[in-house]
N, C-alpha and C positions, 0 to 999 in steps of 0.2 A: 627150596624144592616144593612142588606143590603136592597138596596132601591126596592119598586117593580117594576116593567116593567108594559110597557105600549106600545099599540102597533096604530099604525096610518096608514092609509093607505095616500099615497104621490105619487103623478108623479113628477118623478126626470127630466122629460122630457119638464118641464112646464116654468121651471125659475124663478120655488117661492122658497123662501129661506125655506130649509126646518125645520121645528119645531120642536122648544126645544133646535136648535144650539148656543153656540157650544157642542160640546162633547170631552172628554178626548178620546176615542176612535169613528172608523166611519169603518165598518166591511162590505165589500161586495162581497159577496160568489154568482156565478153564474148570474149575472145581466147584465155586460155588453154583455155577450155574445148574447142578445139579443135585444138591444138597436142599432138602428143609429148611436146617438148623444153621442159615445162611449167617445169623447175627453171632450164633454161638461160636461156630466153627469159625468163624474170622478171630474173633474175642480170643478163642485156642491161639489161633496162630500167631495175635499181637504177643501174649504173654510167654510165646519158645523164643521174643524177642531178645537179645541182649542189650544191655546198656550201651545206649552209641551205636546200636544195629539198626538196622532198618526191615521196613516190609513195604512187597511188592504183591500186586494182586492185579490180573487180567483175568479178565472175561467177555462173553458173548453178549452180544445184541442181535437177534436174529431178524430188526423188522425193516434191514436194509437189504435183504436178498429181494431184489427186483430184475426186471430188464428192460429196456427203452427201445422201441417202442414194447409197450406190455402184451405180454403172452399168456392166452389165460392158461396151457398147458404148463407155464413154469412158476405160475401162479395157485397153483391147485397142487403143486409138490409142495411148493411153499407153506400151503393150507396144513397141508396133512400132516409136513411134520412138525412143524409149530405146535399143532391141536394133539399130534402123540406126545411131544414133550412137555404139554402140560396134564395131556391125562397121565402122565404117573410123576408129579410134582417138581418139577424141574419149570426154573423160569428161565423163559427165552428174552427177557428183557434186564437179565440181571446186572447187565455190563453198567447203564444206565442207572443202577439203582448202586452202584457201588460207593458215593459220597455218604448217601443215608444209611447204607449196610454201617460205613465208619463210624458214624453218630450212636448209632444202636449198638454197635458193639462195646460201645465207650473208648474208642481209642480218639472221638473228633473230626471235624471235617479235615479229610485229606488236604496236603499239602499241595496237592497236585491232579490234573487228571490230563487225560491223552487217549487219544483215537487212534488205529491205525485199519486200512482196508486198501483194497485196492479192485481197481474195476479189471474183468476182463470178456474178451469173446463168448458170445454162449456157447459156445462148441466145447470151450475147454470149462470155464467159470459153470459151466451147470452141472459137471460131471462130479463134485463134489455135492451137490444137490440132489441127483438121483444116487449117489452111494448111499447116501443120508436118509435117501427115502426109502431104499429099498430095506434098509438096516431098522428102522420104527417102523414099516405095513404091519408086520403080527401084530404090533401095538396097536396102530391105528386100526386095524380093521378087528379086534378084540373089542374097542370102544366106542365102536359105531363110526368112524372120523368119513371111515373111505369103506369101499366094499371091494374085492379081488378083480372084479371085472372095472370096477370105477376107475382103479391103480393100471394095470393094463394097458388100458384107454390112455390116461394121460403120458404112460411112459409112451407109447408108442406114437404121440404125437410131438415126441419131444424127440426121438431117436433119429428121424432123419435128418436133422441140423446135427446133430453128433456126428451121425457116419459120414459128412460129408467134409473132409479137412479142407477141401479147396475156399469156403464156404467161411474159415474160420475169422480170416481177418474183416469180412463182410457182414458178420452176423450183430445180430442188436448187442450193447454190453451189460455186461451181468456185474453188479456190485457184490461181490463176495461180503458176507456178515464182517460186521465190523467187532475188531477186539478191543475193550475201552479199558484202556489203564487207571488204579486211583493209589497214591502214595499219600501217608499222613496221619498225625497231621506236625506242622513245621513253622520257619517265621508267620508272622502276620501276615494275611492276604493281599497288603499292598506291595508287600517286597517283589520285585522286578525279577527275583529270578523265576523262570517257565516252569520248571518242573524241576522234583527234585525228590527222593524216596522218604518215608515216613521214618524219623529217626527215633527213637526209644531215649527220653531225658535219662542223667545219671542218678540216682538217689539223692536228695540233696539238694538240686539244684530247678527250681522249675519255673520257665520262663515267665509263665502268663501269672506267676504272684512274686517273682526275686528283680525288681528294673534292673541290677546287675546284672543277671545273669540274662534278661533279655537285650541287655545289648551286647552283650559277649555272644548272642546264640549263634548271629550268622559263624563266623570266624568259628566256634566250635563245634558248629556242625560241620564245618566242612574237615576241621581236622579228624573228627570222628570217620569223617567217611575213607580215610585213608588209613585209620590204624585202631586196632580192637583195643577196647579200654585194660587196662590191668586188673 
């Protein structure tokens, strides 16, 4: 029977070990990209790992929101919020930087990495774009980015491809921001298998100085991945 969930509110920013650790799994979808303490805060989450667990980490890249042919009205949304999310320290290219996050945190280059996006309609694909925009303007026009009349301006040059749904499957396509996966780190970088999540060695046992234990790794990571150590 599966166990229920439980949910805690935690600043990973704090330096308290965070509760209920370890876990066989440690799963973090869009976080660092808005954190600082992007090496530290990883480092935290490598070490709620448990032996034989793994960790997962998705995040944003924000420099594939474009549209074909180019608009400079969906371009200038793009500006702004880019330029608000880095005036208050959040990077919009952290997805990309997630191998080197693993190196800095000392947990190694990941075992893996992976992309996922998907293109659609400006009609529909831009509408998370102006949510987005409308959600940072205090920000951005706090910090010089844009001005109330500038913002304005370019929504309402974007609005009539919105209100038009006949319009939708004919409109230029929008690459929604890509979410870039990194897992690791795990066998040597020439093993064949595509991806695979960042496994936690057991005490004892550590591939890259035991040659036994590095040729036993594939075969015991995988049995790792199906049953929590004792």
């Amino acid at each position: 029977m599966a166990k229920a969930a439980s949910f805690q509110a935690h600043d990973l920013t704090a330096g308290e070990p965070i509760p209920g650790a370890p876990f066989d799994l440690v799963y973090a979808r869009l976080l660092l990209f808005h954190l600082p303490q992007r090496a530290e805060v990883l480092a935290r989450l490598w070490d709620a790992v448990a032996p034989g667990g793994h960790l997962v980490v998705q995040d944003y890249d924000i420099r594939g929101i474009s549209v074909l042919p180019a608009l400079a009205s969906v371009g200038e949304l793009a500006r702004v919020v880019t330029g608000a999310f880095h005036a208050v320290g959040a990077d919009v290219h952290v997805g990309a930087r997630l191998p080197q996050l693993f190196v800095d945190a000392g947990i190694g280059y990941p075992d893996g990495t992976d992309i996922a996006g998907r293109l659609e309609p400006l009609a529909t694909g831009s509408a998370l774009l102006e949510r987005t925009f409308r959600s940072v303007l205090p920000t951005a026009v706090a910090h010089g980015i844009t001005t109330e009349v500038g913002a304005a301006a370019s929504l309402a040059s974007v609005d009539p491809v919105l209100g038009q749904p006949q319009q939708r499957q004919g409109s230029p396509p929008t690459l929604v921001p890509g979410v870039l996966q990194a897992a690791g780190p795990g066998p040597p970088r020439h093993n064949p298998v595509r991806w695979r999540p960042a496994v936690r060695d057991r005490p004892g046992c550590h591939p890259q100085t035991d040659p036994a234990a590095a040729a036993d790794e594939p075969a015991r990571r995988s049995a790792d991945s199906v049953r929590r150590p004792g």
